[in-house]
N, C-alpha and C positions, 0 to 999 in steps of 0.2 A: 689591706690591713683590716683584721677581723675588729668590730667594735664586741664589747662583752656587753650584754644586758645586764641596766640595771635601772634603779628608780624611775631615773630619769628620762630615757630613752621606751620605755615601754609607754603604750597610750593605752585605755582600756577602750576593747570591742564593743559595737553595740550588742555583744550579747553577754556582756560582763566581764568577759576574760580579756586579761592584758594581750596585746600584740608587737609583732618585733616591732620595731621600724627601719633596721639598719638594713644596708643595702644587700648584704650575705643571707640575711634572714630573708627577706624579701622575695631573692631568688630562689628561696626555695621553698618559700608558700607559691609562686609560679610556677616550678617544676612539678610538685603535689597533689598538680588540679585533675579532677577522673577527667576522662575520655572514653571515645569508645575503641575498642579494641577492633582488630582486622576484620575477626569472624564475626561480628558484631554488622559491620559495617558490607560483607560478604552476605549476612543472611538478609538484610534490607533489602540488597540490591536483586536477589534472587526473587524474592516476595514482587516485587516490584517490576522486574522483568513477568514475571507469571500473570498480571494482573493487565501489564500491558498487552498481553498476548491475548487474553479474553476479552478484555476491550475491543482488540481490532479483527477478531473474528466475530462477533455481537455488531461491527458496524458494517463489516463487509456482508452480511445477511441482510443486514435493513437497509443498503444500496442497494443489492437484489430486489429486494421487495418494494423498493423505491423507483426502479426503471420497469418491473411489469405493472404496477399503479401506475406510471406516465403511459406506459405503449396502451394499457386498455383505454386509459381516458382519452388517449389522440384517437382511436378507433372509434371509439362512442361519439366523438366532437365530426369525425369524417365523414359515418353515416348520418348522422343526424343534421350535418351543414346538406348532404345531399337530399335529403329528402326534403329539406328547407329548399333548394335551388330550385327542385323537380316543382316543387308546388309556387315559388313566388314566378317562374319563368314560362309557367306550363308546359314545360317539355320535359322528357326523360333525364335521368341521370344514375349512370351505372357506378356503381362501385367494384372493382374486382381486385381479390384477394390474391398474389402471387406467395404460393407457398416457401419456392425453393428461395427467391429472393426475399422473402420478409416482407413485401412491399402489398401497400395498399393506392389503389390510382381511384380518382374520381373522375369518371368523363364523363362530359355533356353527350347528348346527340351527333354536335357537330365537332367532336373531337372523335367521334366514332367513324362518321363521316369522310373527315378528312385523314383519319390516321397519325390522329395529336396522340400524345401522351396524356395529355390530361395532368390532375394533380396528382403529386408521385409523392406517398410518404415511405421511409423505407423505415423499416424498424428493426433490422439487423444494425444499422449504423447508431453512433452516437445522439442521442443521449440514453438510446432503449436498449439497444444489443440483446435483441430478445427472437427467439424463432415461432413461426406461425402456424397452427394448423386449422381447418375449416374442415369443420361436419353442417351435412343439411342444406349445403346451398348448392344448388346444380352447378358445375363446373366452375364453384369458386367467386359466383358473380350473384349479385346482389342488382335488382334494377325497382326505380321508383318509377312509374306513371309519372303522369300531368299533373295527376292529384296527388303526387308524393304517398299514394298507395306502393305496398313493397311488393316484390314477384315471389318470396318467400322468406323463409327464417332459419336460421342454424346457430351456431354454437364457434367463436373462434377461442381456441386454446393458444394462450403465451407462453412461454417458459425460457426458464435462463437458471443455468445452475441448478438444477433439480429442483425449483420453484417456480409454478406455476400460478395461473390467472388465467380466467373463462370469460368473455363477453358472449351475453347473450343477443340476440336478435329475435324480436315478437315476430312471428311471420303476417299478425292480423293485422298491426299499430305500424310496426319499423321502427318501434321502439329499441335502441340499444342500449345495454345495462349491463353490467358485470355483475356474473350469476351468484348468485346468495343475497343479492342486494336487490328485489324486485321493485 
């Protein structure tokens, strides 16, 4: 049953104008309300999809650059824990670089000796997933003296993903650094 507007039944809006109140009227100041339309609601989603796409190729780069900054710092933390060993122990300790495995070994004298393994970091595996290569050091291998003096110096190249990183080694100190940062 339609009610008909009249004095009575209208209240006035806060913005001056009368309003229905009956239930017919009602429904259909609710049916009346905008919204957004399909293509409306189509092109946000597009936008948004786009934005997340550049998001996650921007974070998969700074992951990149985030596992060759951890594999150069483990390599600067492994020569330089050996050249600390060679000198608190007074005896030698090699470092040698395996190319095809990623892997960097720290042996004593007496793991050389005996045919240990030594300290094995690999840096193809997780957390680094990064490949190695070595200029300037004779066969790969790196060795300190008594006095943690080094037998020379070269150049290890990281990369992963067509992004690369350089640690240096001073041939005078055994200082290691990643190159640009002396």
């Amino acid at each position: 049953m339609r009610t008909s507007t009249t004095i009575e039944n209208v209240r006035p809006s806060p913005l001056g104008a009368p309003s229905p109140v009956g239930r017919a009227d009602a429904r259909l100041l609710v049916q009346s309300r905008p919204a957004f339309t399909l293509l409306e609601v189509v092109i946000v989603l597009i936008i948004v999809a786009v934005l997340a796409t550049l998001a996650s190729l921007r974070y998969a780069g700074s992951l990149d650059r985030y596992r060759l900054d951890g594999a150069s710092r483990r390599i600067i933390a492994e020569v330089s824990r050996a050249q600390v060993e060679a000198r608190t122990t007074s005896a030698s300790q090699t470092v040698r670089f395996n190319i095809s495995g990623s892997t960097v070994a720290v042996l004593s004298a007496d793991d050389i000796l005996n045919s240990r393994a030594g300290r094995v970091v690999s840096l193809a595996d997780d957390p680094y997933r990064a490949a190695m290569a070595v200029n300037g050091l004779a066969s790969n291998v790196l060795t300190f003296n008594a006095f943690g003096d080094p037998s020379g110096g070269g150049i290890i190249t990281l990369t992963r993903n067509g992004l690369s990183a350089a640690v240096a080694i001073d041939a005078s100190s055994g200082r290691a650094y990643v190159l640009g940062t002396p």
